[in-house]
C-alpha positions as YAML, in Angstrom:
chain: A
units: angstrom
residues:
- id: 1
  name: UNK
  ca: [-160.40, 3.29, -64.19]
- id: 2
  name: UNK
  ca: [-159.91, 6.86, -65.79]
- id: 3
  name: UNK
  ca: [-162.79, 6.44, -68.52]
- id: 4
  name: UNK
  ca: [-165.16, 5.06, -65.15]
- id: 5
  name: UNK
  ca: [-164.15, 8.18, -63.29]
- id: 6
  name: UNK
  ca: [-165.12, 10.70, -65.80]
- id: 7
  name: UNK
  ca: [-168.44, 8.54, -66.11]
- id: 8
  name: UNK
  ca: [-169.24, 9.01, -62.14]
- id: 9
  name: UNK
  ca: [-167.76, 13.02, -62.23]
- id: 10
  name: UNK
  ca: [-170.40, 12.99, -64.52]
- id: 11
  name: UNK
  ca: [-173.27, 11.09, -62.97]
- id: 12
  name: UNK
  ca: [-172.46, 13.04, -60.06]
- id: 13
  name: UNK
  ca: [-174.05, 16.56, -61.71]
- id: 14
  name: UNK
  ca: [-176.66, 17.60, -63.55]
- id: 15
  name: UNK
  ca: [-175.87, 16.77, -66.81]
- id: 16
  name: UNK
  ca: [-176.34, 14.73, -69.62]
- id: 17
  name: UNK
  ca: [-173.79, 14.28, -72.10]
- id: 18
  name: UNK
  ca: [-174.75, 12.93, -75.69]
- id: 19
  name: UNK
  ca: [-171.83, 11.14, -78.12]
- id: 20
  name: UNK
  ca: [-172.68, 11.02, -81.71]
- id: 21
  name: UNK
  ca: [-170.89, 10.83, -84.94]
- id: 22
  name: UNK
  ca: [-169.79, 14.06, -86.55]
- id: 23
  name: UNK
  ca: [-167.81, 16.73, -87.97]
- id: 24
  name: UNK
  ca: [-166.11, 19.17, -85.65]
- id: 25
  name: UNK
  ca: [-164.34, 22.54, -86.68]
- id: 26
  name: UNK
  ca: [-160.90, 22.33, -88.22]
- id: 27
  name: UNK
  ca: [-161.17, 18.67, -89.03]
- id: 28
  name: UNK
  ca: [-160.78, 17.50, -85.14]
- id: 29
  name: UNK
  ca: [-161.46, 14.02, -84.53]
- id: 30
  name: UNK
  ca: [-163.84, 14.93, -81.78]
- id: 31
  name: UNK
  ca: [-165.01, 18.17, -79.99]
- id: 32
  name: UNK
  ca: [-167.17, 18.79, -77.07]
- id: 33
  name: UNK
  ca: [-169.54, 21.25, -78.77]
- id: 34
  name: UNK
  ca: [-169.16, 24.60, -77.42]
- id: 35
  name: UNK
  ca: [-173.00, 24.65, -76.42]
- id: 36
  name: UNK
  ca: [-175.39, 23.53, -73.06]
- id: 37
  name: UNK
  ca: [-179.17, 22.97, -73.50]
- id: 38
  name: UNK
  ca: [-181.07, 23.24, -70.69]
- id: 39
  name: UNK
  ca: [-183.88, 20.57, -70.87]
- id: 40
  name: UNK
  ca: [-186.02, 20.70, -67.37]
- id: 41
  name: UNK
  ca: [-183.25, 20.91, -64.32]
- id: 42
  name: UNK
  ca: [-180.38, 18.94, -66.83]
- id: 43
  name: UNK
  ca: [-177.78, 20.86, -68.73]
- id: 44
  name: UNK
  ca: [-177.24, 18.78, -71.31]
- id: 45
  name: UNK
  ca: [-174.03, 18.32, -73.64]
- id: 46
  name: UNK
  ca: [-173.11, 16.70, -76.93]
- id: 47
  name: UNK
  ca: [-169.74, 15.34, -78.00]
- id: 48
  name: UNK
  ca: [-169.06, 14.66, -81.46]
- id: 49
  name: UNK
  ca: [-166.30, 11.96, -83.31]
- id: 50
  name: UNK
  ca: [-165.18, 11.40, -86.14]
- id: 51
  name: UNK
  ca: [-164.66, 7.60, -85.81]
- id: 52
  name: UNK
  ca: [-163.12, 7.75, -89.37]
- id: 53
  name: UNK
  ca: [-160.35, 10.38, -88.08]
- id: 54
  name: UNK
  ca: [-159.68, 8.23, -85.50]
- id: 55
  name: UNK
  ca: [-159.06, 4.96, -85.97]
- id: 56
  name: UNK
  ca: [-158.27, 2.35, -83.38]
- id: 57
  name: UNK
  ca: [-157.33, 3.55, -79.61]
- id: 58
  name: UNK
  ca: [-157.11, 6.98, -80.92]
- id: 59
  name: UNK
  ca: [-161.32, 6.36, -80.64]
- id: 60
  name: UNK
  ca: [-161.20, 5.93, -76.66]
- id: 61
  name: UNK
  ca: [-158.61, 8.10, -76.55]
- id: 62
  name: UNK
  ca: [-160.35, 11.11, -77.59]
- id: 63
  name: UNK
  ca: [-163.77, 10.21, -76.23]
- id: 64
  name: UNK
  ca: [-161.94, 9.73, -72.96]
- id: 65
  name: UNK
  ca: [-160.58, 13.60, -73.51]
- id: 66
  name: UNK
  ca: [-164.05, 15.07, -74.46]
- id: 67
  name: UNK
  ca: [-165.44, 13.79, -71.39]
- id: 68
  name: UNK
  ca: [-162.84, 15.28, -69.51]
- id: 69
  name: UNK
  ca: [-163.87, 18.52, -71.25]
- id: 70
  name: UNK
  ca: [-167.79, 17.84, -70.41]
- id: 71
  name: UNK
  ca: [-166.45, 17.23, -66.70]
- id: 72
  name: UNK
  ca: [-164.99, 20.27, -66.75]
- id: 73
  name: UNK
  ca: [-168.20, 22.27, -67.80]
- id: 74
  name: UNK
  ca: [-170.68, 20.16, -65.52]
- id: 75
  name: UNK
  ca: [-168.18, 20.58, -62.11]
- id: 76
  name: UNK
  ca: [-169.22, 24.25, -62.27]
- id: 77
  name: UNK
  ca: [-173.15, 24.75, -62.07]
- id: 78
  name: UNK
  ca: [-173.03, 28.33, -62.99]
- id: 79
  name: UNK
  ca: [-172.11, 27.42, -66.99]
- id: 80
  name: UNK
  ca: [-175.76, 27.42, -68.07]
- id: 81
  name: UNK
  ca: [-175.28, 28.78, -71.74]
- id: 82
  name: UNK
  ca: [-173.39, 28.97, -74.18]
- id: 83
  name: UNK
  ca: [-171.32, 32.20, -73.62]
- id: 84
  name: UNK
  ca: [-170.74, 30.92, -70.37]
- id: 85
  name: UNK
  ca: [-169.34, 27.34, -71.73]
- id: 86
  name: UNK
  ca: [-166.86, 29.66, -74.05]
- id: 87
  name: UNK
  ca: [-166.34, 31.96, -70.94]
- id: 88
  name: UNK
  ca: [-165.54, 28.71, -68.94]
- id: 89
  name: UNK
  ca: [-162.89, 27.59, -71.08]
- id: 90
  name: UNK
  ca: [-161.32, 31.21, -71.78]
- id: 91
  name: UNK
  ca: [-160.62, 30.77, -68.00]
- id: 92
  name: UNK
  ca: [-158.87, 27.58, -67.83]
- id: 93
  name: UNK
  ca: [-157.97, 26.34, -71.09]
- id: 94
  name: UNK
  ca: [-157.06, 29.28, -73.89]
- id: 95
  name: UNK
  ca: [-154.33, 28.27, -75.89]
- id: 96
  name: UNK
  ca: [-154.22, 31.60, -77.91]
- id: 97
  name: UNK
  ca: [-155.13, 30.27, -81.60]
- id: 98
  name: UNK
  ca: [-158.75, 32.03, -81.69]
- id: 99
  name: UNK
  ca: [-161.49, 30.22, -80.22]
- id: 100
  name: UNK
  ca: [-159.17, 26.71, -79.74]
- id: 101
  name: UNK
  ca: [-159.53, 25.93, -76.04]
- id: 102
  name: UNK
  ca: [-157.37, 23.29, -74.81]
- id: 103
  name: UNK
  ca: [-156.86, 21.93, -70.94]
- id: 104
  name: UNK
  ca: [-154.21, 19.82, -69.59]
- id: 105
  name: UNK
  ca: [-156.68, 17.80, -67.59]
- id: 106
  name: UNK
  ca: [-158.11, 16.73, -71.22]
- id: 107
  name: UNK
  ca: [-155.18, 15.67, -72.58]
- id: 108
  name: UNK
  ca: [-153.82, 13.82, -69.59]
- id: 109
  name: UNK
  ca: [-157.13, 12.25, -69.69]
- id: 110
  name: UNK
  ca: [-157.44, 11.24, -72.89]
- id: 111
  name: UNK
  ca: [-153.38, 9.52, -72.55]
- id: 112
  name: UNK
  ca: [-154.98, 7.38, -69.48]
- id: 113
  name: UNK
  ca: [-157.88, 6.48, -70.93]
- id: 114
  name: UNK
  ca: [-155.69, 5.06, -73.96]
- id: 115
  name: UNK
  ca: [-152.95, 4.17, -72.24]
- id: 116
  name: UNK
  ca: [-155.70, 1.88, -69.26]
- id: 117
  name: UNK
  ca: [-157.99, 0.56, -72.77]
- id: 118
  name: UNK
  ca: [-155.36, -0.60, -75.28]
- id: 119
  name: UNK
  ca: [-152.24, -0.25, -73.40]
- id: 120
  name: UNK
  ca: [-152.52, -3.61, -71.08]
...
């Protein structure tokens, strides 16, 4: 139910959000790339994993919490670039160590997701 939420907050703006396989700063398993595109009237998003970092429900679980991030970016139609993305989550999710940006919502998320996916 959580991972089919974030998919409708989702469907419900102007974006597109792209998962692919990568490397994110500091060896994360997976990052919502501090970045929009604007390609015609989408804003458009990429979240990278690193499957190999995170085996098992650990996957959903932090594809579940990067969507939460991208939902978080695509609820306000005014983040159009990228200062505006880091802007964004200066605002709601700073945790103080540099440019790491954090939000409870993510982390909750990424729990349920888990919890609703290999949990049952």
């Amino acid at each position: 139910p959580t991972f089919r939420r974030l998919i409708e907050s989702i469907e419900g703006t102007d974006g597109l959000v792209y998962l692919a396989e990568g490397t994110c700063r500091r060896n994360a398993r997976a990052c919502l790339e501090n970045s929009v595109t604007i390609a015609g009237s989408y804003r458009v998003l990429r979240i990278l994993v690193n499957p190999h970092r995170a085996p098992g429900c650990q996957l959903i679980e932090v594809i579940g919490h990067e969507l939460q991030h991208a939902v978080e970016v695509l609820s306000n139609p005014r983040v159009r670039s990228d200062a505006a993305v880091v802007n964004l989550f200066d605002r709601i999710g700073k945790t103080g160590l540099g440019s790491w940006f954090e939000t409870a919502a993510a982390v909750r998320a990424g729990l349920d997701v888990a919890g609703e996916a290999c949990h049952r």
